[in-house]
N, C-alpha and C positions, 0 to 999 in steps of 0.2 A: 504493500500500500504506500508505503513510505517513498520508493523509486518512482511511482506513479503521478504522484504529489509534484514531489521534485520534476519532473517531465513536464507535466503542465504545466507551473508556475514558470519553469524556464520557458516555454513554448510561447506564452503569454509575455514575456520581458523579451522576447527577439522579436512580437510581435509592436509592442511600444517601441523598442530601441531602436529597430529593423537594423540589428548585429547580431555576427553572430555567437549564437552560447555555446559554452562546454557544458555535456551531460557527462559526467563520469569520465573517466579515463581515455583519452582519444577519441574522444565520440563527441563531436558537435553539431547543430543543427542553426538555420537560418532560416526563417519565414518571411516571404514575401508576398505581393500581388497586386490587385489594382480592382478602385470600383471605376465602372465605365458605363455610361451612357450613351447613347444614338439615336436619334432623330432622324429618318430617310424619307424621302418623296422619288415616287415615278413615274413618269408621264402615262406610262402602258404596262400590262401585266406582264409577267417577264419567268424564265426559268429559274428558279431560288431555291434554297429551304431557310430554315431559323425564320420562317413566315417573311420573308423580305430581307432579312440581316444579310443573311451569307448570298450574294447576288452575281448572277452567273450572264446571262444574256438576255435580246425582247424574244418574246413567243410572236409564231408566226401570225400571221391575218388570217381572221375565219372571220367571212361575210356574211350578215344576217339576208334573208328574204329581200330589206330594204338598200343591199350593197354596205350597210354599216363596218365596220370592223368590232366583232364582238371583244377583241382583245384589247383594243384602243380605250384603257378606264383608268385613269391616274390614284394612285394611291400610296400611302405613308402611314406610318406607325414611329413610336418610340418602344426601347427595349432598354433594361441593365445587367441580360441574360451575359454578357461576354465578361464580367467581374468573374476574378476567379482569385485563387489562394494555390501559393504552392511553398515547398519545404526541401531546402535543399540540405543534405547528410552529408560528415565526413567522418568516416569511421576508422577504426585502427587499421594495421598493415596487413594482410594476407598473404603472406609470405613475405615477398619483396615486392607486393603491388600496393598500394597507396588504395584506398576504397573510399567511394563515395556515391553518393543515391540522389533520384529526384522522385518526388510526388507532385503532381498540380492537377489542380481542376478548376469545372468552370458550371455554367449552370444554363447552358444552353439546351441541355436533352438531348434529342433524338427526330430528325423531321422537323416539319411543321407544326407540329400537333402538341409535342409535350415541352413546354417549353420550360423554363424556369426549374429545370430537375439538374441536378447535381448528374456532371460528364467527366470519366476521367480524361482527362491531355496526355501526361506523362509518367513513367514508370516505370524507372528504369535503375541497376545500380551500372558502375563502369568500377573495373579493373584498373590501375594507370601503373605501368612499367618504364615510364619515360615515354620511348619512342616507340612504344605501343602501348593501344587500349585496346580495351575490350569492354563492350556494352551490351548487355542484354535486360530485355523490356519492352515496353512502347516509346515512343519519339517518333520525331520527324519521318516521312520518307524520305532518302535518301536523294532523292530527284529534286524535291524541295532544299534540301541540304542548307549548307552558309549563305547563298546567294538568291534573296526573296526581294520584291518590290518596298519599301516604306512608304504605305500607302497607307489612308485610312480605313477602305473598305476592308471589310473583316476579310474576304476571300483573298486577300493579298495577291490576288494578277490573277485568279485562276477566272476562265477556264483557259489563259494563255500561261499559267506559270502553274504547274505542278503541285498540289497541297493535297497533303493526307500524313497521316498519322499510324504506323502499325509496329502490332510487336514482332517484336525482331532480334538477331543477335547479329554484330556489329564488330570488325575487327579493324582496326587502323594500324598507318605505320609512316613513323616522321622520317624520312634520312634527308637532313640540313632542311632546304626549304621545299619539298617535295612529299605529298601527304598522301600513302594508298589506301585506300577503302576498298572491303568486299563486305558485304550483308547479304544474308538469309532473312525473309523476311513472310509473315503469313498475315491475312487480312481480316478484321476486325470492325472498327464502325464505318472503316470507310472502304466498299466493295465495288466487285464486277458486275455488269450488268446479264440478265440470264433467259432463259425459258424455264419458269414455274412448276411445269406440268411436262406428263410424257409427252406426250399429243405438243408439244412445242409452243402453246398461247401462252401469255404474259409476256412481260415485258420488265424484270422487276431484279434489285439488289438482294441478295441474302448470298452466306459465306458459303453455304454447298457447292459452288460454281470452285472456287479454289480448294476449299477442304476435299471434295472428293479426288483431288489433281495428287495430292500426298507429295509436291513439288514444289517445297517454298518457290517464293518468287526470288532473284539472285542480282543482286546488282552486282558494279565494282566502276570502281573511279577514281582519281588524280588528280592533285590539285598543287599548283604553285601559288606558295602565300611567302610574299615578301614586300617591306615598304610600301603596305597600305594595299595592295593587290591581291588578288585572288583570282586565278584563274585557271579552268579543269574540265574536264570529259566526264563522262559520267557512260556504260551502258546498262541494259536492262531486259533479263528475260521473264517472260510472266507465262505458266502453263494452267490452261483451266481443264476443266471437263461439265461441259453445258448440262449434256443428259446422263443420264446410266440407262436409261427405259425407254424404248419408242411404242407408245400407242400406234399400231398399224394396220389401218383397217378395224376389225373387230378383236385384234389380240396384239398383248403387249411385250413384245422382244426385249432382250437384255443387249444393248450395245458398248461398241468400246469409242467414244467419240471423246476428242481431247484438240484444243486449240494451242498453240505455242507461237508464241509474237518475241521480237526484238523491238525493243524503243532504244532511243539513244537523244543525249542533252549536250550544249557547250554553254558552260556561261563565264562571265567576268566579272568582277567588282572593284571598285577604287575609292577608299574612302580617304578623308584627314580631316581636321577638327572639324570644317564646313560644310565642306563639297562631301554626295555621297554619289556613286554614279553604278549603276548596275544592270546588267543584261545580260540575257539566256535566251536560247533557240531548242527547241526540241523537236525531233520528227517522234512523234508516240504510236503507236499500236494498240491499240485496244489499252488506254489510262485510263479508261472511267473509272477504277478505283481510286486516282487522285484528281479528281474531280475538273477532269478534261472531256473535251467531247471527242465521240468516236463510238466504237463498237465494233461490230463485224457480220455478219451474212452468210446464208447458206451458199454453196459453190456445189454440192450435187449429194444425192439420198439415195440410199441404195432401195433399189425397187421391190426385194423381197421382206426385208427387215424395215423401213424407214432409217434404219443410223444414214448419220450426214457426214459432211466433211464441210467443213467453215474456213472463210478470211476472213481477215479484218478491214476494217477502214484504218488506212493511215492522215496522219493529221499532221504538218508544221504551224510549229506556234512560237510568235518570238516577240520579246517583252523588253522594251528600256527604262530606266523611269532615272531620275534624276533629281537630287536636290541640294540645296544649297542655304546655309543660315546656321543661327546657334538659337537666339531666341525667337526670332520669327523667321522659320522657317519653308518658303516658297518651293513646289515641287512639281512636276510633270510624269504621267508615265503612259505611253503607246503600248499599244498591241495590237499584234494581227496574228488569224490563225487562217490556212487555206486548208479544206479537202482535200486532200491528193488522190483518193479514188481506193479502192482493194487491190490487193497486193494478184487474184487472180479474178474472173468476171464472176456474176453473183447469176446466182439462179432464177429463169425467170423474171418476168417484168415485174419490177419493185414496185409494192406495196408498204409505204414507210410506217410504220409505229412507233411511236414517239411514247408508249409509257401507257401504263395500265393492262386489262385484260381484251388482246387482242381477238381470240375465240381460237379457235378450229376450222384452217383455211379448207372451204369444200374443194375433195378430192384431192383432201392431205396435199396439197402443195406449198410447200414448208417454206421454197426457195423467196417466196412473196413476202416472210417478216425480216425484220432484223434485229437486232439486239443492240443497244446503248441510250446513248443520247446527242442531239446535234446531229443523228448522219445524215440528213436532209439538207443540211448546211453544208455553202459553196463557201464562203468566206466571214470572217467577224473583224471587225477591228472597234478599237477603242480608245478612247483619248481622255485624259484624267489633267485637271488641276486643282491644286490642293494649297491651301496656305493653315499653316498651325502656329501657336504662340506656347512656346516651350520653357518651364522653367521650375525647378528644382519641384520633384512629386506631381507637375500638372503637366496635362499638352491638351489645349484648347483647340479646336480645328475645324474647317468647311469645305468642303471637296464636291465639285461639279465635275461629273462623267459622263461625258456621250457615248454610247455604242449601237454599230450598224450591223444589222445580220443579214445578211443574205441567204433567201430560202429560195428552193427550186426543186427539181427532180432529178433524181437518182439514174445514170445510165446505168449501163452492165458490168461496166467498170469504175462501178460505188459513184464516180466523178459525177457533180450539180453541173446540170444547165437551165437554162430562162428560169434563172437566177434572178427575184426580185428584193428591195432592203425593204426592212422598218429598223425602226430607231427609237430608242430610250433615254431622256432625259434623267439624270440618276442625281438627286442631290443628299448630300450627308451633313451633318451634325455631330462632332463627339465632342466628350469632355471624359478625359482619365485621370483619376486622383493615383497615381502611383505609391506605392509603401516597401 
């Protein structure tokens, strides 16, 4: 009772002092976090979750009876689901490695629907031998890695920059200024997009897509950090398995259907006390588990059993953003992402679903749905200015975003044509009391 005491009271004084405490013998802890509020407006309904928070691109035009656009409805809300608390550990030596832990969370939930629920972020302890670590837990994905947008929108560049969160196990290695990374890594709140059902309908995330593959996903990547830089490669293979069961006809087979993609990133960064300047490009495969557009299609189903064989849609997306200041802070950041099309032609004249329960295409013609999100989309770009007033525990800030999507039809080879835009005025509000 007496250590338990002693933990909390220390826990509580690293929460006043924001220093960190010693509990016991090599063992100290440091609490952090931040409350955060948001205020956003948009001209038109858009693809999101966190109910409008975490904001992705506009939803297409669908025209009432009277030529209306049913999507064309501006709307806003306030949130202070993105506060969160986290606790960073350093604990005694484990052999000759140096130990230390993080926990954070935040109170965003799950979807649109549950919101204000306590989520874990991070989770993870690291190993440090010097010029190697070793991390195993949840964090970053590694495609997100050192080099993200500073931006105010909570999605931080996505659906042009890479963001998701999975557990994983993580090994690094410094020689001078030259940093290699490999990770194993398996997926969690943030997944692939799938087929529901034998019979191939839905359109929907859950982790059986990857769990049943028994093939972490595997990055590895390189990075030059020297005088203010950073610069690195990144690749990435990701293995799923869509079905195990095909509904065929009036009886249900047992298949072996399995998709394997390569994505691959380069990005930069240059920071010093003012200036911070940073950009990434990535051609992805099948990322809708970090919250990119894409997915993949049938390419042909065997005619006795229903099992398929799938590609994917490949995607280039590449992001700059820029800024400059110490207390008032002035910033820009671009993006554009283009289609590139499937990597082989897609089954059948494309019938796109974009999410929910598609049905049972009559006469099982499977090659008609697709699986993800955006694959209907020819191109996105987007343009952000942001000004914020920084100064010791606050950052006050307003950020106007335009983005243009371009919707069209799907040829055989996944590529949009008569490709038309709409477009989303995006405006934000925050305010973060840091601690």
């Amino acid at each position: 009772m007496k250590k338990q005491v002693v933990l909390l009271f220390s826990l509580m004084v690293a929460l006043v002092s924001n220093a960190q405490v010693t509990i016991g013998k090599d063992f100290s802890v440091k609490m952090y976090g931040q409350i955060r509020t948001d205020i956003y407006y948009n001209s038109r309904d858009n693809n999101q979750s966190v109910d409008g928070l975490f904001y992705m691109y506009p939803k297409d035009e669908v025209l009432d009876p009277n030529g209306k656009d049913l999507n064309a409805s501006d709307n806003s809300n306030m949130y202070a689901v993105y506060s969160r608390l986290g606790f960073d550990f350093a604990g005694p030596k484990l052999g000759k490695a140096k130990t230390s832990a993080k926990i954070e969370f935040d109170f965003r939930g799950n979807g649109n629907d549950n919101l204000s629920i306590v989520r874990l972020r991070h989770a993870y302890f690291n190993l440090d031998w010097g010029k190697s670590k070793l991390l195993i837990g949840q964090t970053w994905h590694p495609f997100y890695g050192d080099v993200a947008p500073q931006i105010l929108n909570l999605n931080m560049g996505a659906p042009f920059q890479p963001f998701g969160r999975a557990p994983q196990i993580r090994y690094r290695y410094q020689s001078g200024d030259v940093q290699w990374q490999i990770a194993a890594l398996w997926q969690s709140q943030y997944k692939t997009y799938g087929p529901t059902a034998a019979d191939g309908s839905g359109n929907s995330r859950v982790q059986q897509f990857h769990k049943n593959s028994n093939i972490p996903e595997l990055t590895l990547g390189v990075d030059y950090k020297a005088d203010g830089w950073i610069a690195g490669v990144g690749i990435d293979m990701l293995s799923i398995v869509p079905r195990t069961q095909s509904k065929w006809g009036d009886k249900t087979y047992k298949v072996d259907e399995r998709l394997t993609t390569l994505s691959y990133e380069a990005h930069v960064k240059y920071t010093n006390e003012k200036l911070y300047f940073a950009a990434k490009s990535t051609l992805g495969s099948n990322m809708t588990h970090v919250s990119m557009t894409g997915g993949y299609g049938i390419k042909s189903v065997d005619s006795k059993t229903g099992e398929r064989k799938y590609t994917a849609f490949r995607n280039s997306s590449t992001w700059v953003n820029i800024a400059y200041g110490k207390k008032w802070r002035p910033a820009l950041f671009f993006g554009y992402m283009k289609n590139l099309g499937t990597a082989d032609d897609l089954m059948g004249e494309p019938v796109i679903v974009e999410g929910g329960d598609c049905g049972t295409p009559e006469g099982y013609v499977y090659g008609k749905v697709y699986y993800g999100t955006g694959t209907k989309l020819d191109k996105l770009v987007s343009g952000t200015f942001e000004l914020t007033y920084n100064v010791p525990h606050w950052k006050i800030g307003v950020e106007y975003n335009y983005t243009s999507a371009w919707y069209g039809y799907n040829k055989k080879d996944g590529k949009v044509e008569n490709a038309h835009s709409v477009g989303n005025n995006r405006l934000v509000l925050s305010a973060l009391y840091t601690f």
